[in-house]
C-alpha positions as CSV (number, residue, x, y, z in Angstrom):
1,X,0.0,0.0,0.0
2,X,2.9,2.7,0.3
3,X,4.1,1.9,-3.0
4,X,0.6,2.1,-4.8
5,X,-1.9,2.9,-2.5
6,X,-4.7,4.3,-4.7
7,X,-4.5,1.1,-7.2
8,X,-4.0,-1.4,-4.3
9,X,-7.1,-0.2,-2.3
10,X,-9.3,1.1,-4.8
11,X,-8.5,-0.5,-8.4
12,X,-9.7,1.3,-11.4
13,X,-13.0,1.7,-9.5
14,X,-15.0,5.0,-10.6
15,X,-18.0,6.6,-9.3
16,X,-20.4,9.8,-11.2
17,X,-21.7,12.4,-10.0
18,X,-23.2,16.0,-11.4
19,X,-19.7,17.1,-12.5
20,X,-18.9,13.7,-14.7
21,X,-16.7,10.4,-13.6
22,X,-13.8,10.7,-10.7
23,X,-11.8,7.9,-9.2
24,X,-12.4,6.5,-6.1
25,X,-10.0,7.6,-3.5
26,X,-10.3,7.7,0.5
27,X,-11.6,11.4,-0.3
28,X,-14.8,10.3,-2.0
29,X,-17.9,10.7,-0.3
30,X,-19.7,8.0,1.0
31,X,-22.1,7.8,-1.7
32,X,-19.7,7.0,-4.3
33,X,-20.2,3.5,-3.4
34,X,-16.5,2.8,-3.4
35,X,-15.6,-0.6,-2.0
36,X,-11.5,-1.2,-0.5
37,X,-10.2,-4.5,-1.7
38,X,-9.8,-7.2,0.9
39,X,-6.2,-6.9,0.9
40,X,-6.4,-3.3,1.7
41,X,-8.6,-4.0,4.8
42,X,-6.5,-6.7,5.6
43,X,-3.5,-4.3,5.7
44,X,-5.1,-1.3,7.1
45,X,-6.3,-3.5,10.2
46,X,-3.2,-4.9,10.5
47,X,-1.2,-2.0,10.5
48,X,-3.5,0.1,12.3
49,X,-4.0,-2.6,15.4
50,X,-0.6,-3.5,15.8
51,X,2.2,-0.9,15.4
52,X,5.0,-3.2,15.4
53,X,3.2,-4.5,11.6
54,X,2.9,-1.2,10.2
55,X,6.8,-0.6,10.9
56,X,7.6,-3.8,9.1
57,X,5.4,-3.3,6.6
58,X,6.5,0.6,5.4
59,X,10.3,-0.7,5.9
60,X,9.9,-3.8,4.0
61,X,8.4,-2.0,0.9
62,X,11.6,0.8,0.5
63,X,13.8,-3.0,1.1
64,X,12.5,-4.3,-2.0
65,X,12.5,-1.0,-3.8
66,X,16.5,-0.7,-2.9
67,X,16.8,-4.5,-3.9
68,X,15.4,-4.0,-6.9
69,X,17.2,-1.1,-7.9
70,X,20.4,-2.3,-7.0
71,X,20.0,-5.8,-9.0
72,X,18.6,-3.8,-12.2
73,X,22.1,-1.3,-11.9
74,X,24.5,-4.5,-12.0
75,X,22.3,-6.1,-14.3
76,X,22.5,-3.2,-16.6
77,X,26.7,-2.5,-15.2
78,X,28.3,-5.9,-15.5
79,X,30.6,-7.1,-18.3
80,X,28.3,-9.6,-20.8
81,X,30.4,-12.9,-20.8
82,X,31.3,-14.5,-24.3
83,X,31.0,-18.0,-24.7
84,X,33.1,-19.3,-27.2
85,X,32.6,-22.6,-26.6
86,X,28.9,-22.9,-28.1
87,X,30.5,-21.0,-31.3
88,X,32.8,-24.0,-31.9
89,X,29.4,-26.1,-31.5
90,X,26.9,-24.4,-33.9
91,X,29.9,-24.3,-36.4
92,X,30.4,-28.2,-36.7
93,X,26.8,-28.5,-37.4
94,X,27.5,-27.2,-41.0
């Protein structure tokens, strides 16, 4: 939910009103008929019962997001290796 908070509780769920169609956010009014997903209420009680979860949880997202990072810059950084060996290979197919 701290990565992507507005897809993760809400979707691509949309309401109408006078003015035309909005997305459904914590700041639309109760008569949008906007229902969280169960894994955002699963989260949110969580989180909001138990400090200790909500800790974990904020600090475990900006973990991956560093992990990630970092494996896509030596991905991107590191030397390709040449294999020689399967040239020799395809070569006495001919």
């Amino acid at each position: 939910l701290t990565l992507a908070p507005q897809y993760i509780t809400y979707g691509s769920q949309s309401y109408q009103d006078a003015a035309g169609w909005h997305a459904c956010s914590n700041d639309s009014p109760p008569s949008s008929n906007c229902l969280q997903s169960q894994t955002a209420v699963l989260i949110y009680r969580m989180t909001g019962r138990i400090d200790f979860f909500g800790f974990v949880f904020y600090f475990a997202n900006w973990v991956f997001c560093a992990v990630y990072f970092v494996s896509a810059l030596y991905l991107l950084c590191r030397k390709q290796r040449s294999d020689q060996s399967l040239g020799a290979y395809y070569d006495d197919d001919i």
